[in-house]
Steps between C-alpha positions, in 0.01 A plus 500: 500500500741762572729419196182614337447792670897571457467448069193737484696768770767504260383479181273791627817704582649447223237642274518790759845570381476460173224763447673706691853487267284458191297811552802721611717298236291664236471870652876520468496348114185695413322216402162671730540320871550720771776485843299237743500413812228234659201725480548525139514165486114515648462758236597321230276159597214749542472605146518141322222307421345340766799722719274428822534107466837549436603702826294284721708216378840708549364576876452122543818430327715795743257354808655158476872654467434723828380130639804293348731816653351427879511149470871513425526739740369248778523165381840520423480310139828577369677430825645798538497453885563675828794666448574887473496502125220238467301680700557812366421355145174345637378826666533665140288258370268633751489846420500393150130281562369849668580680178367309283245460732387870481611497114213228425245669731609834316400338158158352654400858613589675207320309281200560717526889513699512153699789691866403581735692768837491536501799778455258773869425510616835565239510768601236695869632523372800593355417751794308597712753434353726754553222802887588671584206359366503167789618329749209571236246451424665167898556407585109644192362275651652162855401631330139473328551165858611387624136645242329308613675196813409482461174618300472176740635297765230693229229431516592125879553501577150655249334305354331865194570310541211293408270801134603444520332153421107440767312380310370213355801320699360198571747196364785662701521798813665379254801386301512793840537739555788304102657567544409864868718516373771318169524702677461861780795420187705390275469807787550700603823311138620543511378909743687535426799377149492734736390747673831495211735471368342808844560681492831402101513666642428772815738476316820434180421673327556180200245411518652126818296420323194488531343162305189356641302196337755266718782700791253458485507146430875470796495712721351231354703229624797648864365486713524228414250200190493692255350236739212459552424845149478596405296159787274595331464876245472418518244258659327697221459779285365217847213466431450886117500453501238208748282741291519818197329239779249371580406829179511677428126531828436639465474872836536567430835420603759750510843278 
């Protein structure tokens, strides 16, 4: 039952992703598309036929990865263990079930009011913000976003991805090591980035500097060979989208 619920969590996240790159992907090529983040992505499903089916189904699909998440979390699956970094890898599985959690409950409410909001972000940091301690907690969760980032990027780097890949997946593989690289270095790069604007939240007490993956990519468009570096991202999340769905009934999966 739960390898179940684990193939339709990922395969859900994966076509997450890979709206996300594809939409941005074309913005930057001017092929129409525009920079996405996750409530695009509700957007997008909206407008196609039958659009409400469609991000029911998604809900369901990011419902049972927020479920697979806390049950790896708990049960202990993977045997990661009691140890300082086993525990600290099982306790971000945890906080990664509550956001998809509130990511799937997000969809499910949206398509009910057909009004999305992204403004409740910045609100809750305000708010936090404006405790004594706010600002450290703030600053020490972007520090940790930055971790995750580059731990992505390592992931990519040092291929450890590839033990989330069957051994059998026969003339494909060799192509689908080089999707999973590509798509690991880009979420990292994009991690990281949020990572940062959350540090600096926290830094200069200012809410504002919040950024989502769409502000990640507007981010990069603002640097120097801007349109390239974003297209390049942001392909590349689609690469790390379209392996998530290759992967999905694998249940040594542990993306």
């Amino acid at each position: 039952m739960i390898d179940k619920v684990q193939t339709l969590g990922l395969a859900a996240k994966g076509l997450v992703y890979s709206i996300i790159g594809a939409l941005t992907a074309m913005a930057a090529f001017d092929m129409g598309g525009q920079m996405a983040g996750k409530s695009h992505v509700i957007s997008f499903l909206q407008q196609q036929p039958f659009g409400n089916f469609l991000l029911y189904f998604l809900a369901a699909g990011i419902l049972a990865y927020a479920i697979w998440r806390m049950y790896t979390a708990i049960a202990d699956p993977k045997n990661k263990g009691t140890g300082k970094t086993g525990i600290t890898k099982r306790v971000g599985y945890f906080f990664s079930s509550i956001i998809y959690l509130f990511f799937s409950i997000t969809i499910v409410t949206t398509t009910i009011t057909s009004a999305a909001g992204d403004s409740n972000r910045q609100f809750v940091v305000d708010h936090l913000l404006q405790k004594t301690y706010g600002p450290f907690v703030i600053g020490l969760i972007g520090v940790i976003i930055i971790g995750v980032g580059l731990y992505q990027i390592h992931k990519g780097y040092s291929k450890k991805y590839l033990e989330e890949l069957n051994a059998g997946y026969g003339n494909h593989q060799s192509l689908m090591h080089k999707v999973g690289k590509f798509g690991f270095i880009a979420r990292g790069i994009i991690f990281g980035i949020i990572g940062y604007f959350v540090l600096r939240a926290g830094v200069t007490d200012n809410p504002e500097m919040i950024r989502s993956i769409q502000g990640a990519f507007s981010f990069l468009q603002q640097q120097s060979y801007g349109t390239y570096l974003m297209g390049g991202v942001a392909v590349g999340l689609m690469a790390y989208g379209i392996f998530m769905m290759y992967v999905s009934k694998d249940s040594r999966i542990h993306a």
